[in-house]
N, C-alpha and C positions, 0 to 999 in steps of 0.2 A: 657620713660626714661630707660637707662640703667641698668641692675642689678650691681650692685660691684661685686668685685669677693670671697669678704667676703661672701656677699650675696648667691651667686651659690654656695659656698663652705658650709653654711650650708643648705643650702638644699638637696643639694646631700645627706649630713650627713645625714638629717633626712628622707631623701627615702631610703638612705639604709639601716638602723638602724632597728635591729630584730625586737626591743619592738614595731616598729611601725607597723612594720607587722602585729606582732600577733596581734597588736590591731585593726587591719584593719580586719584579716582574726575571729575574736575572736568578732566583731561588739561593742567593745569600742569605744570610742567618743575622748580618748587621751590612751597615753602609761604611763598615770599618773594611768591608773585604775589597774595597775600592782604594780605600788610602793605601793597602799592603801593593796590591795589581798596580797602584802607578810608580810607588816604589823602585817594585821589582823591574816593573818595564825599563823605568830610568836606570838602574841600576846592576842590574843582572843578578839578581840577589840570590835566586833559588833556582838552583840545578838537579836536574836530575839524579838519581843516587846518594842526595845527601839525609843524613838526618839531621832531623829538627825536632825543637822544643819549644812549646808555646804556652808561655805561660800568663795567666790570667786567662785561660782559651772562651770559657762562656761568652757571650752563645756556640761562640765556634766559626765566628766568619772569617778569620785570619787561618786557620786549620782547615776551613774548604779550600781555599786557597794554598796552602801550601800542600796539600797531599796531590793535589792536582799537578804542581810543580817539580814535586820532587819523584814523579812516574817517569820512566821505570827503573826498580832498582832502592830507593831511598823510603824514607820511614817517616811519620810525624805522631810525635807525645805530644800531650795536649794535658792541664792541668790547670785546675782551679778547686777555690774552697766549697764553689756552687757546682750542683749539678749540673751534666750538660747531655743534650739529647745526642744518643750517635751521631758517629758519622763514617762512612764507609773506609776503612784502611789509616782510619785514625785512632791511637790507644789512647782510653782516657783515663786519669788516673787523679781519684777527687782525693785531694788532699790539700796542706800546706808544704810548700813546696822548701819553706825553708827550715823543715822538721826533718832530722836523719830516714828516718823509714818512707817519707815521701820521698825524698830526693835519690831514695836508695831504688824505690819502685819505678822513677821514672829512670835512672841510670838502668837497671838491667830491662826494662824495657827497650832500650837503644840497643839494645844485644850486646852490654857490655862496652860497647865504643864512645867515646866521646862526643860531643854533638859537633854538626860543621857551623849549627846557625842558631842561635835562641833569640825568639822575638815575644812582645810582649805589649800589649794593648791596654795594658792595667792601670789603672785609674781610682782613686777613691771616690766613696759618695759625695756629693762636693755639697757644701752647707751655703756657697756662697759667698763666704769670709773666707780671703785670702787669707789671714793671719794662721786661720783651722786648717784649710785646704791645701795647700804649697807643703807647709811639713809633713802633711801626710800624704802626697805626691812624689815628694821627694825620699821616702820612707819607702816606698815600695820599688823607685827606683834604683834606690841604694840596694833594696833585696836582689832584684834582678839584674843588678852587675855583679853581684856575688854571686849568685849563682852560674852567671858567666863565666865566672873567674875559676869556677871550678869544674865543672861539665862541659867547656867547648877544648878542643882540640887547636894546638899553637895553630894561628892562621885562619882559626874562625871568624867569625861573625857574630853579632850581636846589634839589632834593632829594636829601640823601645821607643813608648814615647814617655814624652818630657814634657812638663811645663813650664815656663821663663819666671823665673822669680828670683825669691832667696836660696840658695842652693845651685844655682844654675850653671853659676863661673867655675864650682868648685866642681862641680859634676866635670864639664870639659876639662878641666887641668888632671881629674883622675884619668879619664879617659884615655886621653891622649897619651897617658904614660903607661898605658896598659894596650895598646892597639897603634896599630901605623894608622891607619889612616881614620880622618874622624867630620863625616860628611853630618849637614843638617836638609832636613825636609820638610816642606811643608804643601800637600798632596792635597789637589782641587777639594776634595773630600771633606775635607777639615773644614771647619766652620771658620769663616773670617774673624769673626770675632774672640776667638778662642784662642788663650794663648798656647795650645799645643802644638808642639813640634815634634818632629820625628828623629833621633839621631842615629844612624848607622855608623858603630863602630867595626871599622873591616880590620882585617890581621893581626890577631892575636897575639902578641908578642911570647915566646916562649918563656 
């Protein structure tokens, strides 16, 4: 079957696009491991000895990244419903995450402990129609604040991204009553045109 020409148009996009490069030439797995790195630079996000929970992880470019940061001493679970290729001192665990035996697989994978950090790159297929798109963006967002809500430890952290729409205002009013501090980002990386944004909810209110 034929490509469309939407089709060839974004691919060229994405062949020719720096961040792809450098994450090609750089041995990242996506040019998402560059929005997390500027993040964290600005932010101080991931320390050493913590553990972390990455969910949506395929390919796995945000989980290069963090197992790099969290040497020596800390852990990174990594979990999606797609396969994902290794990655060294990374456990992966294919499931859905908001299913008891998934969520139970990645808990004892943490050795039992709560998480310090859960971040989350996850995004639906997007059709193109905001009206299809936004709710089922904001559906996976709501999963990974539950899931926060339940496996980070009072004073964690939780990083996803977000997209500005319907659902957005309510998002921050949950947030905020769930977490002291409630910072927004939008990392070179990210497409200008795109309305994704990054929110880092820091300290977890007990």
């Amino acid at each position: 079957m034929a490509r469309s020409s939407s089709s060839d148009k974004w691919l060229k996009e994405h062949f020719d696009d720096m961040w792809v490069k450098k994450a090609r030439d750089a041995g990242y797995r996506s040019r998402a491991a560059f929005k997390l790195l500027e993040i964290h630079q600005k932010d101080k996000l991931i320390k050493p000895g913590m553990a972390v929970v990455d969910l949506g992880a395929a390919p796995g470019g945000w989980s290069q990244i963090a197992t790099r940061l969290v040497k020596p001493g800390g852990s990174v679970v990594a979990s999606d419903i797609l396969e994902m290729d290794p990655i060294d001192d990374v456990r992966f665990i294919q499931g859905d995450f908001t299913e008891e035996s998934c969520f139970n697989q990645i808990m004892d994978a943490l050795g039992g402990r709560p998480a310090d950090l859960v971040i989350s790159d996850m995004a639906p297929n997007l059709s193109g129609m905001n009206d299809i798109d936004q709710p089922r963006a904001m559906h996976l967002i709501d999963l990974a604040v539950d899931f926060a809500e339940q496996a980070l430890r009072p004073g964690g952290s939780l990083l996803m991204k977000v997209f500005q729409g319907e659902g957005f205002n309510e998002l921050l009013q949950r947030l905020r009553q769930d977490y002291a501090v409630l910072l927004n980002r939008k990392p070179e990386a990210s497409r200008a045109r795109s309305r994704e944004v990054y929110l880092l909810a820091r300290d977890k209110k007990a």
